[in-house]
C-alpha positions in Angstrom: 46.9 37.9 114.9 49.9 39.4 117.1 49.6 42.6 118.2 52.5 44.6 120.6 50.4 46.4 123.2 52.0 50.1 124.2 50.1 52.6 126.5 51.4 56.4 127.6 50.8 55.2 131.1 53.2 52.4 130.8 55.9 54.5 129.1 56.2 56.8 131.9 56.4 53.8 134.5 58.6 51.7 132.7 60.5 51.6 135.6 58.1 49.6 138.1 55.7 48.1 135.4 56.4 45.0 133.4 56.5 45.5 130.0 54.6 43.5 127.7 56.3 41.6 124.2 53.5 39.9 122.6 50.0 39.5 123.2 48.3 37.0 121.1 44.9 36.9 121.5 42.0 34.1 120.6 40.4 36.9 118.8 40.4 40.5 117.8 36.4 41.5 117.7 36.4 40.7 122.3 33.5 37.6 121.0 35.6 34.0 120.9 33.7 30.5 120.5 34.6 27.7 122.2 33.2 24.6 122.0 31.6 22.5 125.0 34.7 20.1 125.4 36.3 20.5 128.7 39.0 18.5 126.7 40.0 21.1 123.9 41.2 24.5 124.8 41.4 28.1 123.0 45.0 29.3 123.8 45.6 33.3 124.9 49.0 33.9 125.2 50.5 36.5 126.7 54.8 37.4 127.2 56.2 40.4 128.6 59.4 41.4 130.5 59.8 42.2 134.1 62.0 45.4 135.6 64.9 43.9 136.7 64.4 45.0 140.0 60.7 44.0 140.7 59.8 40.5 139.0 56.5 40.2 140.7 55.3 43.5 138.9 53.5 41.9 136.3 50.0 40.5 137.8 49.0 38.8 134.5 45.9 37.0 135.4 42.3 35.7 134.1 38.8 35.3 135.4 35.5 33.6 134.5 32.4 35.2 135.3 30.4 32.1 135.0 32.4 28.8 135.4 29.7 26.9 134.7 30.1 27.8 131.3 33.5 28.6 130.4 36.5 27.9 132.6 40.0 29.3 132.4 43.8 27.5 132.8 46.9 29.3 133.4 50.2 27.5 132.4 53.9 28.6 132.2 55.6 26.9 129.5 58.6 29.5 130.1 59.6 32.3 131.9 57.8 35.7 130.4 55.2 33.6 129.4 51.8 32.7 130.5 49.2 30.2 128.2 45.6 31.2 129.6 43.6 28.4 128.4 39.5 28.6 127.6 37.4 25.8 127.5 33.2 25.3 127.2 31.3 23.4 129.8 27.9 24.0 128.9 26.5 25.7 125.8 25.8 29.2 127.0 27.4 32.8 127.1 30.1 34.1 129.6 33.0 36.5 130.0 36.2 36.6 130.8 38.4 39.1 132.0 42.2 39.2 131.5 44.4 41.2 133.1 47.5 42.6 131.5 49.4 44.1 134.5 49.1 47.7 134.1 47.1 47.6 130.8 43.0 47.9 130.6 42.2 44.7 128.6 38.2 44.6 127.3 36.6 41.7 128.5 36.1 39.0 126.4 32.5 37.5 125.4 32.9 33.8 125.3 30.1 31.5 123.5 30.3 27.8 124.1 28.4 26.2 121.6 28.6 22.4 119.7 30.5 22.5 116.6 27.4 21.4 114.5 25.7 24.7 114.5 28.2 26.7 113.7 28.0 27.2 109.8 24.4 26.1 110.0 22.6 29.1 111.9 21.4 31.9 110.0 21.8 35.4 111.2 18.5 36.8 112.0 17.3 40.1 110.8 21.0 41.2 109.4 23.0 39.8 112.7 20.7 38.8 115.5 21.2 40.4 118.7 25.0 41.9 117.9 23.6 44.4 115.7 20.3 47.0 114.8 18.1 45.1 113.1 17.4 45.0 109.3 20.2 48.0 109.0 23.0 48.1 106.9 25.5 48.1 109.9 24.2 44.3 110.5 25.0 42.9 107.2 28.2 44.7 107.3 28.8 42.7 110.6 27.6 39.5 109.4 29.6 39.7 106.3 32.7 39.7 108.6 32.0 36.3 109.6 31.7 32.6 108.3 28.0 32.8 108.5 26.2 30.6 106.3 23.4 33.3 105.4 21.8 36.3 106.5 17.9 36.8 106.4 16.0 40.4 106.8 12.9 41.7 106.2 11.3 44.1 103.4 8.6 45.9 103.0 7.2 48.7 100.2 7.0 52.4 101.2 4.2 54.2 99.4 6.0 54.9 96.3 6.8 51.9 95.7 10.4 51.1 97.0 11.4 48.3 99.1 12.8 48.6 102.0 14.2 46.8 105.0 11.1 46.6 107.7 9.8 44.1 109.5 6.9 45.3 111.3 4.3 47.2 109.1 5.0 50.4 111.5 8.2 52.2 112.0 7.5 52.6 116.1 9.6 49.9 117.6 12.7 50.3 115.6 12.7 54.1 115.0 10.5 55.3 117.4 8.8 57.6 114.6 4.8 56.5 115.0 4.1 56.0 111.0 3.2 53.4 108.6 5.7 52.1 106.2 3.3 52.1 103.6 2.1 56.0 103.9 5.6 56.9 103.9 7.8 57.6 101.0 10.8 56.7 100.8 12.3 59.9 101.2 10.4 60.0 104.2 12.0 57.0 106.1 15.3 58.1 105.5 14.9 61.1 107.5 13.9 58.0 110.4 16.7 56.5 112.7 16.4 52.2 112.3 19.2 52.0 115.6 16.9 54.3 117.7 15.6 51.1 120.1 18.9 49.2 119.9 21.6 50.9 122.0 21.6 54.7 122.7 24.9 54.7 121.3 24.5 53.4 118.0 25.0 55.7 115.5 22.1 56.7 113.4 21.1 55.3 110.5 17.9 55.4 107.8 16.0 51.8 106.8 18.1 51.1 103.9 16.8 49.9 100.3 17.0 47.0 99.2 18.7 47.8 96.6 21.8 49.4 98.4 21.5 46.0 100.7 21.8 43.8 97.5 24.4 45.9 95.8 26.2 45.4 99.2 25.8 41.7 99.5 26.7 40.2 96.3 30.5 41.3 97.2 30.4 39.7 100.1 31.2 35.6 100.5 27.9 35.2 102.0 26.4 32.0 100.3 22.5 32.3 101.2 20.5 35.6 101.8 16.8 35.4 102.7 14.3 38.2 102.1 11.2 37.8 103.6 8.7 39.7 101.6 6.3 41.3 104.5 3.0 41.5 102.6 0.8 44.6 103.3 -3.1 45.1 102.2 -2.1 48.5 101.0 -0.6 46.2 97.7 -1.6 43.1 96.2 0.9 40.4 95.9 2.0 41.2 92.0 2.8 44.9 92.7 5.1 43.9 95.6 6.6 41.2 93.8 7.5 43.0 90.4 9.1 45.9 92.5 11.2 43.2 94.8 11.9 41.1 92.1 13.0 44.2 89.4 15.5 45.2 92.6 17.1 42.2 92.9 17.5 42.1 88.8 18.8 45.1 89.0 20.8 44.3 91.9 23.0 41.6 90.5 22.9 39.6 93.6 22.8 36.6 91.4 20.8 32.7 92.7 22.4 33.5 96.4 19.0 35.6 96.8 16.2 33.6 98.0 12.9 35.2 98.6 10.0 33.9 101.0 6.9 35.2 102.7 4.2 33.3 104.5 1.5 34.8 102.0 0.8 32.1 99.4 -0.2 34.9 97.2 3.7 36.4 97.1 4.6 32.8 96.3 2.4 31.9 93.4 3.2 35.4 91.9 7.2 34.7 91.9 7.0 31.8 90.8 4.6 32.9 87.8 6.8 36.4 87.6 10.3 34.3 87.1 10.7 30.9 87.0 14.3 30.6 87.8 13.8 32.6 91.9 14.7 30.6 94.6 12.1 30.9 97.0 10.9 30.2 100.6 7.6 29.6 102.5 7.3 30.1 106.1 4.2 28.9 108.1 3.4 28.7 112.0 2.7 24.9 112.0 3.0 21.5 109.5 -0.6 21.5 107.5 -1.0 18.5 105.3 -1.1 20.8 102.5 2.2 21.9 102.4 4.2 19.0 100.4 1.8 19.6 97.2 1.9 23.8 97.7 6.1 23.2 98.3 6.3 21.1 94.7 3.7 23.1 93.0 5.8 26.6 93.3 9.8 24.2 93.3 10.0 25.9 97.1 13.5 25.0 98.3 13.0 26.2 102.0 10.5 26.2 104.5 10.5 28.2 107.8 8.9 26.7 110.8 9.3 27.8 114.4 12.2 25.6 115.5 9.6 23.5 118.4 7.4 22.6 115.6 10.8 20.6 114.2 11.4 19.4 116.8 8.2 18.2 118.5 6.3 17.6 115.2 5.2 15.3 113.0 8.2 13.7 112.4 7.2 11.5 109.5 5.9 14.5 107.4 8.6 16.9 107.8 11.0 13.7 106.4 8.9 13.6 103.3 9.5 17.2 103.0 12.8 17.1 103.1 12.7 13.8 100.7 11.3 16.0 98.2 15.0 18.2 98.6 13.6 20.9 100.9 16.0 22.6 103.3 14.1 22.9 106.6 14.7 26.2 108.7 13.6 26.9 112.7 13.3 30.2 113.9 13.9 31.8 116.0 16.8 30.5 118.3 17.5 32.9 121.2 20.1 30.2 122.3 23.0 28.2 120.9 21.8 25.3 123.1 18.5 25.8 120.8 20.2 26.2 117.5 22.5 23.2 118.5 19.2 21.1 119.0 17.7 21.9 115.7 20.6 22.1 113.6 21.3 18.4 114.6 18.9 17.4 112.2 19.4 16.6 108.9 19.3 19.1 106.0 17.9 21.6 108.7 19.7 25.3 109.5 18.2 27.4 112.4 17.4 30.9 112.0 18.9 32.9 115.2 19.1 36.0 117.1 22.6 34.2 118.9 24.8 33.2 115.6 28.1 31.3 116.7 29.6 32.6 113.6 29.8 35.6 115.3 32.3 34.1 117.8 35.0 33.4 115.6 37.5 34.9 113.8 36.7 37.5 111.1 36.0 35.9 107.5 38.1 38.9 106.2 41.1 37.4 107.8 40.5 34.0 106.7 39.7 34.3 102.9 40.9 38.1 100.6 37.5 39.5 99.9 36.1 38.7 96.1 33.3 39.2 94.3 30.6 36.1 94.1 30.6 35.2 90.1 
C-alpha cells in the first residue's frame, strides 16, 4: 500500500524541511513478520524531495532496538530514495524505529519467526496477546489476518446462555467478583471483559456466542474452536443442547469445532448430533485416549505443546494414524510455536500468532461469505 504522508507542521516549513513523495511501507497495522533469514529482506521504501537550498534536510533514518533479532539496511538505489531493508536473525520480537525527517513515524513491531508456523498457529482466546481476551474486539482482529483458526472459551450464565468466559468467575477479566453461573445474562453485560487488558481499551460486555458465531461465519476463517468450560452448576446435556442449538442457529456451518476436557461434554455431542466436529483436550498422553478419540470420531486433540514434544512419541503417531490433528498449547513464543508446528499434522495454539504480523487478509482476498 502507498500512502503520501502530509502534516500541518511540514506545510508551514516547507521551506527548510524535505518533503516527502512516497512512503511505502512493509505494513499498515505497525506489526511486520520477517522471517529468520539474514539472506531475505522486507523492503520499506521511502522518497521525498529536498529544498533546493538545504539537501541535507532530510535525516531519513532507521534503528533496531534489538539487533539480535532483527537488523536493518539502508541502500540508495537513486537520489530521493532510500530502501531500508529488515531481516530476522533469531525468532523473537523487536522494534524498529524509522525516522521520516520531520514526520513522527510509529515504531514498528517486528516478529521474526520460521515460515512453518505461520498458517499453522491458532490464535488463542480470540487473538492471543494483541487483543482482550474471549471479546468480540479479538475475533474482529484475528479475522483481519491469514490465521488458520481462532479458539475461545464459553461458558453458561444462569439462564442458560452461553457466553465467552474462560474462568468460571468474572474477576480476572472484568474485575466484577461474581460467578458466571449466578449471573444472567443481562447481568454480564453490564460487566467490562477489557477491564485487565490495557486501561485504554474501550469497554466492552462478554459477548454471546451467538453474536460471536453470527460474526464468524462471514469471516474467511477456516477453523474455530470453542472449548465448552464445564461447570457443576449443569450437567453435560444441558450445556451441550444450549451450545449446540446456538451454533444451529448460528449458521456457522462444519468450520465450528467444539471441545472440552470433560468426557461427559464429549459423549453428549456426539450422542446430541452426529455430524459436530469435536475436540478433546487432556493434560497428558493416557493409554486410553486412541479408543475414547475413535469411539466419539474426535478429529483434534489438545495437549500442552511439551507433552508433543517430549512425549511418547510412538503413541501420539498412532493418534495421528487414526487422522487426528494434534494441537499444543499454549505457545507464548514463535520459537515455541515454530518447534511444535514442525511436526506433522500438528498446529499450536498461541498467545504470539505470526499471522498477526503480516499484511491484513482484507487486503489480500474481498471479504465473502463461507458457503
Amino acid at each position: 500500500m502507498i500512502a503520501c504522508l502530509e502534516s500541518t507542521a511540514s506545510r508551514s516549513r516547507a521551506p527548510q524541511q524535505c518533503r516527502l513523495i512516497v512512503v511505502q511501507p512493509p505494513t499498515t497495522t505497525g506489526r511486520l513478520w520477517v522471517p529468520d533469514d539474514t539472506s531475505t529482506n522486507v523492503s520499506f521504501q521511502v522518497s521525498w524531495e529536498s529544498p533546493p537550498d538545504d539537501h541535507d534536510a532530510c535525516n531519513i533514518s532507521a534503528k533496531s532496538f534489538d539487533t539480535s533479532v532483527v537488523r536493518v539496511s539502508e541502500t540508495t538505489p537513486v537520489p530521493g530514495t532510500v530502501l531500508f531493508g529488515f531481516s530476522g536473525v533469531r525468532p523473537g520480537t523487536a522494534f524498529v524505529e524509522v525516522s521520516l525527517g520531520a514526520f513522527n513515524a510509529p515504531k514498528i513491531q517486528v516478529a521474526v519467526s520460521a515460515t512453518r508456523s505461520l498458517d499453522l498457529t491458532i490464535a488463542h482466546r480470540g487473538a492471543g496477546n494483541m487483543a482482550p481476551e474471549n471479546t468480540l474486539s479479538a475475533l474482529r482482529l484475528a479475522s483481519k489476518f491469514a490465521t488458520p483458526g481462532v479458539e475461545f472459551d464459553v461458558r453458561l450464565t444462569r439462564d442458560s446462555v452461553p457466553i465467552l468466559m474462560h474462568d468460571s468467575s468474572t474477576l480476572r477479566t472484568t474485575g466484577f467478583a461474581g460467578l458466571v453461573a449466578n449471573l444472567t445474562f443481562l447481568q454480564t453485560q453490564s460487566l467490562n471483559a477489557a477491564y485487565n487488558f490495557s486501561p485504554s481499551s474501550p469497554s466492552e460486555p462478554p459477548p454471546a456466542l451467538l453474536d460471536v458465531l453470527s460474526f464468524l461465519k462471514y469471516t474467511q476463517i477456516p477453523l474455530v474452536f470453542a472449548e465448552i468450560k464445564h461447570d457443576s452448576a449443569f450437567t453435560p446435556a444441558a450445556e451441550v443442547r444450549s451450545i449446540l442449538d446456538v451454533a444451529r442457529r448460528s449458521g456457522i456451518g462444519n468450520s465450528l469445532v467444539l471441545y472440552s476436557t470433560t468426557p461427559g461434554v464429549i459423549s453428549q455431542l456426539r450422542a446430541a448430533d452426529s455430524l459436530v466436529r469435536l475436540g478433546y483436550s487432556q493434560n497428558r498422553y493416557q493409554s486410553t485416549q486412541r479408543a475414547f478419540l475413535a469411539r466419539y470420531r474426535v478429529e483434534f486433540m489438545f495437549y500442552p505443546f511439551d507433552s508433543i514434544l517430549h512425549g511418547d512419541t510412538a503413541a501420539l503417531d498412532a493418534i495421528r494414524s487414526d487422522g487426528v490433528r494434534l494441537i499444543g498449547y499454549t505457545t507464548k513464543r514463535f520459537s515455541e510455536a515454530d518447534s511444535i508446528t514442525s511436526i506433522e499434522a500438528t498446529f499450536a495454539l498461541g498467545d504470539s500468532v505470526p499471522a498477526f504480523f503480516t499484511k491484513p487478509l482484507q487486503q489480500l482476498f474481498p471479504s465473502r461469505r463461507r458457503s
